[in-house]
N, C-alpha and C positions, 0 to 999 in steps of 0.2 A: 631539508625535507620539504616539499612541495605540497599544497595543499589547493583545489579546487573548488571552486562555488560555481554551483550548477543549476539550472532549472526544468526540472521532469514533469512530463506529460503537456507542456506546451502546447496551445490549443491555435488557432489563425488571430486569436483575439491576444495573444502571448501569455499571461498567465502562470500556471505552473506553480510546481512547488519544489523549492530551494532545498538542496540537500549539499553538506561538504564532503569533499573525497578527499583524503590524504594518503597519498605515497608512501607509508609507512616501508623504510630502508632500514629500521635500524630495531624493530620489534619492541614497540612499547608497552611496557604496563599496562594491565587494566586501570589502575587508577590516576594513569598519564590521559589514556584514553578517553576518561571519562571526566577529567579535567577540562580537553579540549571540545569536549563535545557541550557540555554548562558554557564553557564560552563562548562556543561558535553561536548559538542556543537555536539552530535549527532543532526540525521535529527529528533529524536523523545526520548522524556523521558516518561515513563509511569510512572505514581502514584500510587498503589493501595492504595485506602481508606478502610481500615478494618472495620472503626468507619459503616461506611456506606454500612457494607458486611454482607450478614450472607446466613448459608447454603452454596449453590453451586454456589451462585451469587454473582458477585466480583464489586465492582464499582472502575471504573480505571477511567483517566484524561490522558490526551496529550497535551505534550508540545513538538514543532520544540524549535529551540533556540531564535525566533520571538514572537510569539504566541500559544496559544492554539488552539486545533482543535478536533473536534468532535470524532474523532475514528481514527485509526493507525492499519493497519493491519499487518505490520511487528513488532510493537511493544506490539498488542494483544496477537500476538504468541507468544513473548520475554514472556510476562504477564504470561500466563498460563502453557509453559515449566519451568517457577521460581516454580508454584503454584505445577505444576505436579512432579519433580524433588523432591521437598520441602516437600510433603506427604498431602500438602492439598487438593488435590481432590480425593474423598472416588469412585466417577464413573464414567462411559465414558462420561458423558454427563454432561456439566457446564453451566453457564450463567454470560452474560457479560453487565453490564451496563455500558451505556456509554451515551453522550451528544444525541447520533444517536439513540440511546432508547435501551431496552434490545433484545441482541441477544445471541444464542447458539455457544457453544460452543462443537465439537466432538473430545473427547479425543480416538485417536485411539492407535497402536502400538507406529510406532515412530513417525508420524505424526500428528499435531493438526491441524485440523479445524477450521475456525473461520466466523461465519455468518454475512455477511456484511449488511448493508441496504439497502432495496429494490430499485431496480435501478427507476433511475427519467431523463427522458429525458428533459435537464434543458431548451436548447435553440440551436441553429444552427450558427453555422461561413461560410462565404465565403472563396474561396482560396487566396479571396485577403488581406483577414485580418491573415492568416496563413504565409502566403508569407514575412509579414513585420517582423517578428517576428523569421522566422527561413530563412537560407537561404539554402531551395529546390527548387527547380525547377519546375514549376506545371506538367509536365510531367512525374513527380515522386509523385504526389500527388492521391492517391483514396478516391475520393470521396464517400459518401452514394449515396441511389437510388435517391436523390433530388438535386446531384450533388453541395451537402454543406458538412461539418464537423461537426460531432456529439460531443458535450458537456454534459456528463452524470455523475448522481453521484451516488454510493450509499453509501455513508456518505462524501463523500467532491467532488467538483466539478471539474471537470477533461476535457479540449479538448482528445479526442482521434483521432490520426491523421493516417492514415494507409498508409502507403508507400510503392511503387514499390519491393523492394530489400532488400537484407542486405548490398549492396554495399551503398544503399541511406540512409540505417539507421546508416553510422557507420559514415559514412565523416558528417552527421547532425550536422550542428553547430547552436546555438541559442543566437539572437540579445537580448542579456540580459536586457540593457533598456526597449528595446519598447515591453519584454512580460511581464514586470513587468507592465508596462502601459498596456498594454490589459489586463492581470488579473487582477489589480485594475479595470478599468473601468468595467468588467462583472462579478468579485465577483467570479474567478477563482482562484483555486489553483495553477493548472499546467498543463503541456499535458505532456500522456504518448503516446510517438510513436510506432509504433507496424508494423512489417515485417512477413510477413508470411515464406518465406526463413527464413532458422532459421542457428545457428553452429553444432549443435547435432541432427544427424539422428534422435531422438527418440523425440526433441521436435515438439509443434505444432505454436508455434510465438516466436520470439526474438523481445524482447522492448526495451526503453529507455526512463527514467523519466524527467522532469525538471519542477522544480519549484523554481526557485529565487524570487518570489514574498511571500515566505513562510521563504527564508534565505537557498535553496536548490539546488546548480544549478544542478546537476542532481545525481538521486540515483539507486542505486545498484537494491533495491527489495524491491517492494511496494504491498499493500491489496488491499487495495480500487479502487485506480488504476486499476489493473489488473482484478478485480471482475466488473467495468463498462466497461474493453476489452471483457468481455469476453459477456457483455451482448449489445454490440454492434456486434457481433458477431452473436449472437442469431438472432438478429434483420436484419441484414446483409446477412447472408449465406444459403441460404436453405437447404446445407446438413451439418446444424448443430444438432448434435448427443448428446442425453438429459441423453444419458445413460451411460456416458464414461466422464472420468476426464480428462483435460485438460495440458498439459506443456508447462509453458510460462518460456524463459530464459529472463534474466535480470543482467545486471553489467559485459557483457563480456567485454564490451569496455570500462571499470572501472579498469580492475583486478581482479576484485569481482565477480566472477561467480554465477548466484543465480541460484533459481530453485524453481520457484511457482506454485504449483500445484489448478487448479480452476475445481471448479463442481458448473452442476446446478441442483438442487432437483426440478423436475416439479411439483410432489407433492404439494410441501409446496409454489413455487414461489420464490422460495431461491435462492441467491448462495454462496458459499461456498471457500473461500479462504485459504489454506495450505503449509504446509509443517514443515520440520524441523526443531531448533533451538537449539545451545549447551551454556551454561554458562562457560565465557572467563572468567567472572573474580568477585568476590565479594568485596566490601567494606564498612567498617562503615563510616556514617556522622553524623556530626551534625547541627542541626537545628539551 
């Protein structure tokens, strides 16, 4: 069984965020699964199930080094640059099962696409319950038009908290107990912060992930995440532009420079989560 290390959303600065792909031939246990994935201790290990694949449709699984979880868009893209690289997709267009149900996949040049699930506005936070949890300042806090905090998902469920500055997004430190306790109590993953000041002239928001209730205290460059930024945004902005792909930075203040590129297909009601990914490394395991 073959297993790959990979780095997604790669930026010119290289960066990125490492996720493992394993070949799964032989249909492993969840709790083999979840073995390798505490070991690998990436934020995300993908499975692909072959037994359970045919044609252009892949079934993959996700594992943090905690638990599983529905869909991984940094680790979707790892999936399908193994697949693309590897000679198994015959065209530009793939499909991707997963817990979140089947979505597309857009094999373009050197970017892949990856269809997230349709966004779900789960439920609304006060500033006072964001307040306990990270220490900003409510003066640095923007609210939505109901002067709350939007919690959206489209495959895992995410506060999204937008802040004043890049100067509020970089000193952002987070009270690691008490968001562990707010995410248990409302069945959240994590918040991704998000600055419209960005570092790079040519982006359109600079974020920052965290999820220690997941075993993540914050990550480089995330799918999901960034695909309910950018549909909070939608919702948000009025000169938000349906016809132009999006750049969102991520892991500057990691080391990890990333670079996630988001679209929205008005079309379909889609959105669409990208970029690039290179294979760091291969190895055999055994089961």
């Amino acid at each position: 069984m073959q297993q790959y290390i990979l780095s997604s959303f790669v930026s010119r600065r290289g960066g990125g965020n490492k996720a493992a792909v394993v070949f799964d031939d032989y249909g492993m246990s969840y709790q083999k699964m979840l073995e390798l994935a505490k070991k690998n201790n990436f934020s995300e290990t993908a499975f692909i199930d072959f037994s359970k694949s045919d044609g252009n449709k892949y079934y993959i699984r996700y594992f943090t080094p905690t638990e599983e979880v529905d869909i991984c868009g940094h680790a979707a893209l790892a999936s399908f640059q193994v697949l693309k690289q590897l000679g198994y997709l015959k065209d530009n267009i793939a499909y991707h099962r997963t817990k979140a149900g089947e979505l597309k996949v857009l094999i373009e040049k050197e970017a892949i696409l990856i269809q997230m699930k349709k966004p779900e506005d789960v439920m609304q936070l006060s500033k006072k319950i964001i307040m306990e949890i990270i220490d900003v300042k409510e003066n640095e806090i923007i609210a939505n038009k109901n002067g709350m905090i939007d919690v959206i998902s489209t495959g895992l469920k995410d506060i999204i908290l937008e802040v004043s500055g890049i100067e509020a997004l970089r000193k952002l430190n987070v009270i690691k107990g008490k968001m562990i306790e707010i995410c248990s109590k409302y069945d959240i993953i994590g918040m991704h912060v998000v600055s419209r000041e960005t570092i790079e002239k040519n982006s359109d928001f600079c974020c920052r992930n965290f999820a220690p209730a997941v075993g993540i205290d914050e990550e480089s460059a995330t799918g999901t995440s960034n695909a309910s930024l950018l549909y909070y945004i939608k919702k948000n902005d009025e000169n938000f532009d349906c016809s132009r792909t999006y750049k969102i930075e991520q892991g500057y203040f990691m080391n990890s420079p990333s670079d996630i590129y988001a679209r929205y297909d008005e079309l379909a009601d889609s959105i669409y989560i990208g970029g690039i990914a290179i294979i760091d490394s291969m190895e055999a395991i055994e089961v």
